[in-house]
C-alpha positions as CSV (number, residue, x, y, z in Angstrom):
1,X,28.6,35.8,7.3
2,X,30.8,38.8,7.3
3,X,31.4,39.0,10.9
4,X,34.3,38.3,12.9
5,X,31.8,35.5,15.2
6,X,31.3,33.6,12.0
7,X,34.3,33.7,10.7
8,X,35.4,32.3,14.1
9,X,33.2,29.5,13.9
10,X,34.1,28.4,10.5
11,X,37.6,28.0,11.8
12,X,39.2,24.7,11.6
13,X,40.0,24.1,15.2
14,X,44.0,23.1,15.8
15,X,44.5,23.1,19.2
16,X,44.9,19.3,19.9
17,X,44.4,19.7,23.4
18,X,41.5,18.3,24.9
19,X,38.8,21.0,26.1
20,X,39.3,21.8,29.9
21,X,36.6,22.3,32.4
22,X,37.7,25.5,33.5
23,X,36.8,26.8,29.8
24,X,33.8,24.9,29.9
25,X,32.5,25.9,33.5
26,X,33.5,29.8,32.6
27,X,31.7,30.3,29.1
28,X,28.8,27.9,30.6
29,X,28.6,31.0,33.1
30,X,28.8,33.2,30.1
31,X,26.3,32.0,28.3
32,X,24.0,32.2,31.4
33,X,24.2,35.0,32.0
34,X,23.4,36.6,28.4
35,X,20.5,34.3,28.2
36,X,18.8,36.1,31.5
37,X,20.2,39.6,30.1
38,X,18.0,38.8,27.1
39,X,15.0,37.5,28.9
40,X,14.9,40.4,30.9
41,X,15.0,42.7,27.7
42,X,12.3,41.0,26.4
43,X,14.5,39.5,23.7
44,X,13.7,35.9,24.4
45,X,10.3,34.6,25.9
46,X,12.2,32.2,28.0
47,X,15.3,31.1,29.3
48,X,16.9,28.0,27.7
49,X,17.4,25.0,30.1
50,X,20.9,24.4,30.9
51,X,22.7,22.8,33.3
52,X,23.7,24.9,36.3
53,X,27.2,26.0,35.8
54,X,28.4,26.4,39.4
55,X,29.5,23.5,41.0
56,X,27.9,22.3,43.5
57,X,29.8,21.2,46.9
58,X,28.7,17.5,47.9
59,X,30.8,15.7,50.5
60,X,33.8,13.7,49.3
61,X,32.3,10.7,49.5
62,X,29.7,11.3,47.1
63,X,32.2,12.7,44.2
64,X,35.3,11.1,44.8
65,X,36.9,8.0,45.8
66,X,37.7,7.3,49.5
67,X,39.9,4.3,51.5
68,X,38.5,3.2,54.7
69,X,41.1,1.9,56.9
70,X,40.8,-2.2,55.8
71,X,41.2,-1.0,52.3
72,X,43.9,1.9,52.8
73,X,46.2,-1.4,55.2
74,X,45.4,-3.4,52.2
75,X,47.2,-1.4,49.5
76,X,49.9,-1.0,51.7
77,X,50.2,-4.6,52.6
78,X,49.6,-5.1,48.4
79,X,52.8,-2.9,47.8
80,X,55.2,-4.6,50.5
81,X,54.6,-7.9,48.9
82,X,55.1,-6.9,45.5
83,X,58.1,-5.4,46.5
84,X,59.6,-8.8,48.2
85,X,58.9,-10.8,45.5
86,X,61.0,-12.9,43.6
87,X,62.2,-11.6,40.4
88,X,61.2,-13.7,37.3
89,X,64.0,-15.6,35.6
90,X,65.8,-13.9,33.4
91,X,64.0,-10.7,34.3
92,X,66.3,-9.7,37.0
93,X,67.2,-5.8,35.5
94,X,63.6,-5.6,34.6
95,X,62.7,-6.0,38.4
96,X,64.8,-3.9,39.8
97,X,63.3,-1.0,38.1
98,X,60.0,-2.4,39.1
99,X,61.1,-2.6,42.8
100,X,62.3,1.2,42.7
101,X,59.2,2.0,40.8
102,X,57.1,0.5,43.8
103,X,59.3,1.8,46.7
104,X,58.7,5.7,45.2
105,X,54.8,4.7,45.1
106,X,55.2,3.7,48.6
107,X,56.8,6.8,49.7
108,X,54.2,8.7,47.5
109,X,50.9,7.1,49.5
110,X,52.6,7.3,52.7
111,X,53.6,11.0,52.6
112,X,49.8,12.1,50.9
113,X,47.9,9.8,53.3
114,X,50.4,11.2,56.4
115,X,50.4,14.8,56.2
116,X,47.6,15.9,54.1
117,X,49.6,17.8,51.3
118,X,48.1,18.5,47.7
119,X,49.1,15.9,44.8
120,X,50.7,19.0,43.1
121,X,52.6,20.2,46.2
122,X,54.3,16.9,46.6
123,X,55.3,16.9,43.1
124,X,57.4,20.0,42.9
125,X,59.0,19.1,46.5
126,X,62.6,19.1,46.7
127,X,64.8,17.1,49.3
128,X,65.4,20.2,51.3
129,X,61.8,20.8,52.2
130,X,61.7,17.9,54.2
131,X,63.5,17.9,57.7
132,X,63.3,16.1,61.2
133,X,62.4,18.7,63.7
134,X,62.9,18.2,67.5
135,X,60.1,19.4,70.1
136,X,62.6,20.7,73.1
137,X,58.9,20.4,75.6
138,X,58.1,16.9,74.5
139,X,61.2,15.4,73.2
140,X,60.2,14.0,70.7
141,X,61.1,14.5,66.8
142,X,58.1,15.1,64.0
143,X,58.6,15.7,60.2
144,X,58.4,18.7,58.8
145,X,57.9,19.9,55.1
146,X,58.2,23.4,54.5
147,X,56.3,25.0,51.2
148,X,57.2,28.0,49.2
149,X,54.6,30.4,47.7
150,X,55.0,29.3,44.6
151,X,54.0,25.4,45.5
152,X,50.7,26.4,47.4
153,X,47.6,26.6,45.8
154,X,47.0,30.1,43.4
155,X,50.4,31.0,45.8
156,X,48.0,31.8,48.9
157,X,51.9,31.8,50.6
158,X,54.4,29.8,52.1
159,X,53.0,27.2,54.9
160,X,54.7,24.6,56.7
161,X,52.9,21.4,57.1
162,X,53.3,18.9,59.9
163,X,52.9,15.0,59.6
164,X,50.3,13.0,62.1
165,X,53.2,10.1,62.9
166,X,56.1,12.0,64.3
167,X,59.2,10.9,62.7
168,X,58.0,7.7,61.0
169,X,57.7,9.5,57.7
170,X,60.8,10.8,57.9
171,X,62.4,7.9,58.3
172,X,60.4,6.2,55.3
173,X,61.8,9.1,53.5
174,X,65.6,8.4,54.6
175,X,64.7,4.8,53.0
176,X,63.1,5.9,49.3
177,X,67.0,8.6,49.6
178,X,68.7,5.4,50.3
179,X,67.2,3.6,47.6
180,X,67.8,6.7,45.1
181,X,71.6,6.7,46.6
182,X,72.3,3.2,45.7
183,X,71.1,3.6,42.3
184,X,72.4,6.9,41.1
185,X,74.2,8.7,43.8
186,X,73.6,12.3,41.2
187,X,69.9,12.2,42.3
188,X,70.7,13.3,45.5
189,X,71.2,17.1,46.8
190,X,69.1,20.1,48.3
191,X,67.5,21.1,45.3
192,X,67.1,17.5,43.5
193,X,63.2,16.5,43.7
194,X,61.9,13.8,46.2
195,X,59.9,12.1,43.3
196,X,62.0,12.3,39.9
197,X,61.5,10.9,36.8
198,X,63.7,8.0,36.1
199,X,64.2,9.1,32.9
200,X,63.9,12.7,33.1
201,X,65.9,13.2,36.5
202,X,65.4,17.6,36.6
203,X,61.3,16.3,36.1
204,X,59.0,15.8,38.2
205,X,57.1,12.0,37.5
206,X,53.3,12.0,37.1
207,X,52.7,9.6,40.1
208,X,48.6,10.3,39.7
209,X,48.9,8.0,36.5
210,X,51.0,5.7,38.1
211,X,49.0,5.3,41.2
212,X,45.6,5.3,39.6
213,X,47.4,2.3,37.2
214,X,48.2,0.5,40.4
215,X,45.2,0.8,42.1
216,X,43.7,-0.6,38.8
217,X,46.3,-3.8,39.0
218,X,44.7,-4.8,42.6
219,X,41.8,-4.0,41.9
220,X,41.4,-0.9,44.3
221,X,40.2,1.7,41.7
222,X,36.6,1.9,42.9
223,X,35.3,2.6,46.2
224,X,32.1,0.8,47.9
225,X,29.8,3.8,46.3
226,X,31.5,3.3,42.8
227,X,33.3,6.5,43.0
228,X,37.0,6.0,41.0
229,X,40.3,6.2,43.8
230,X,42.7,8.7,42.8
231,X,45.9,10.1,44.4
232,X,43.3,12.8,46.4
233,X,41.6,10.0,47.6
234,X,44.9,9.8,49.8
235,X,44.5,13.5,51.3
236,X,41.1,13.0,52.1
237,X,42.1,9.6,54.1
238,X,44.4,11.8,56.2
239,X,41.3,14.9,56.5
240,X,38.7,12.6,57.7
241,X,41.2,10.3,60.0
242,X,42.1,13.6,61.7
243,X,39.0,15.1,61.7
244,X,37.5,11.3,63.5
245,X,40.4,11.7,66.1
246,X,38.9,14.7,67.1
247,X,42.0,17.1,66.1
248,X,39.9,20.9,65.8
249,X,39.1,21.7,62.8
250,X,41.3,24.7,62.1
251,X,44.0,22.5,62.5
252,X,43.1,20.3,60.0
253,X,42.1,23.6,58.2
254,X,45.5,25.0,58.4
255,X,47.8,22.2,58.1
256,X,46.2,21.2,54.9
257,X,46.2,24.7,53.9
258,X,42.4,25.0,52.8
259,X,39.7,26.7,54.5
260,X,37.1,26.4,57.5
261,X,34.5,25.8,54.7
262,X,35.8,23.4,52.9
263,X,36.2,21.2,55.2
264,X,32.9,21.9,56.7
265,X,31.0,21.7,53.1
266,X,33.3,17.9,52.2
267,X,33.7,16.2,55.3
268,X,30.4,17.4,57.1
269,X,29.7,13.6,58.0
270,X,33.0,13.1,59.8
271,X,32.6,16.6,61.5
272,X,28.6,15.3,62.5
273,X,30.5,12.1,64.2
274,X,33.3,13.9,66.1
275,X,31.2,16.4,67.5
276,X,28.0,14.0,69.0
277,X,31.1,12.5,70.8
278,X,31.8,15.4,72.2
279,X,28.4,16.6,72.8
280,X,27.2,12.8,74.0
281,X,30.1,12.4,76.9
282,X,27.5,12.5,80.0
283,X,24.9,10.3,78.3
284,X,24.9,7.4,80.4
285,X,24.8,10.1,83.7
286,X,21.6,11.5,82.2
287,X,20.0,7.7,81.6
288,X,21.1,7.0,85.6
289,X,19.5,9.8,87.4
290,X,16.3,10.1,84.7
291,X,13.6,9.5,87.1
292,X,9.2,9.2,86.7
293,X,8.9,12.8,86.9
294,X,6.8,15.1,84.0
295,X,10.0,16.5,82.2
296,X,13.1,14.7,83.0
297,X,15.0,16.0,80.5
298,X,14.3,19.4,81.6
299,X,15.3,18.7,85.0
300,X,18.3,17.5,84.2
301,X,19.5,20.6,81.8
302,X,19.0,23.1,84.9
303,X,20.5,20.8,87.3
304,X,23.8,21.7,87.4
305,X,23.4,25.9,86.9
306,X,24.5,27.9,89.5
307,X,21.9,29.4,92.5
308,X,21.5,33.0,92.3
């Protein structure tokens, strides 16, 4: 009883935070591991059953929530009415701040679902990460947001990150400045953040509580498999809309700043679609010449190589 283990376990534990899963997940691994050390020594005459601490990778749509394209239009549509509503009487101050409120969540889905960036990303960004960018070859003007090393994930490095609809997020940005402007004209500058606190102006707000409350209010929480919507739900509308529009892979890959096998191991089932489009282009050709003969399908793979 004299031993610094148990006198770590009869400790009162203080910390008031709850237990995270990275602790969990690492001294599950742990544990593992001294359990088959033992076994193999002889110590134990079999290994306890426990749950396998490495995480397995399913596809998004089996562990979290996903929009398909009625429901993403939907809370979109459920946003822009609740934003033209009338005000209540006598609750005219009170809906104002609601209406701001709103107009910063709609800026919040439209820039996740639009470009693909991390929740955490978007809620360090400052105003002067965001710019219009003219193409000189196309002439045309997309929106650009440009991440430091210290906003990307474990600070893999600065990456710049392009959005899917030109310069229609930038000018939905222009409107959430606009609306910041007309309320407290101090909230805007370079280094001010594009989703503040409207209490805490130098914070950043916790829009994943706000969004998931939302999505609670109309009744979008839960997806058609019963998996619970969450403000990643919104990057993996953009992966798998990009990845069904047949843009290559390490596009998607790089733009979201993940890798090849992410991708491949989350969204294998939009990745199976795009490419049996691809592979599938001649298929009517192959069902007009098929013929009665012994192999057609044979036939018609060595039809078109060259004569040597």
């Amino acid at each position: 009883d004299t031993t610094p283990l148990a006198a770590a376990a009869g400790r009162e534990v203080t910390n008031k935070r709850p237990y995270s899963k990275t602790a969990a997940h690492r001294e599950a691994i742990i544990l593992r591991q001294i359990f088959r050390f033992a076994f193999e020594r002889g110590y134990l005459g079999s290994i306890p059953t426990i749950r396998t601490p490495t995480r397995v990778n399913e596809p998004s749509s089996r562990t979290r929530g996903i929009f398909t394209i009625p429901q993403y239009k939907s809370l979109i549509a459920t946003i822009a009415h609740r934003i033209r509503a009338a005000p209540d009487e006598g609750k005219a101050r009170y809906h104002l701040m609601k209406v701001r409120r709103l107009q910063r969540l709609r800026y919040w889905v439209l820039l996740l679902s639009g470009s693909g960036i991390r929740v955490n990303e978007a809620k360090q960004l400052t105003q002067k990460q965001i710019r219009l960018v003219p193409d000189r070859q196309s002439g045309l003007s997309y929106t650009q947001i440009d991440l430091t090393k210290e906003q990307s994930k474990q600070q893999r490095g600065a990456r710049t990150i392009l959005t899917w609809d030109y310069h229609n997020n930038y000018d939905y940005y222009q409107r959430w400045l606009a609306v910041l402007s007309s309320w407290r004209p101090e909230l805007i500058g370079p280094d001010k953040l594009v989703f503040p606190s409207f209490r805490q102006f130098e914070k950043p707000f916790d829009q994943m509580s706000a969004f998931r409350l939302f999505l609670k209010s109309c009744d979008l929480h839960i997806d058609d498999n019963g998996n619970a919507r969450t403000s990643y739900s919104l990057r993996s509308f953009y992966i798998s809309r990009r990845l069904e529009a047949g843009v290559p892979l390490y596009v998607v890959a790089t733009n979201c700043g993940t890798s090849y096998d992410q991708i491949y191991k989350h969204y294998a089932a939009s990745l199976t679609w795009t490419m049996r489009k691809h592979l599938t282009k001649n298929h009517t050709a192959w069902e007009q010449k098929q013929t009665d003969t012994e192999h057609p399908r044979e036939r018609e793979l060595f039809d078109d190589l060259p004569e040597y």
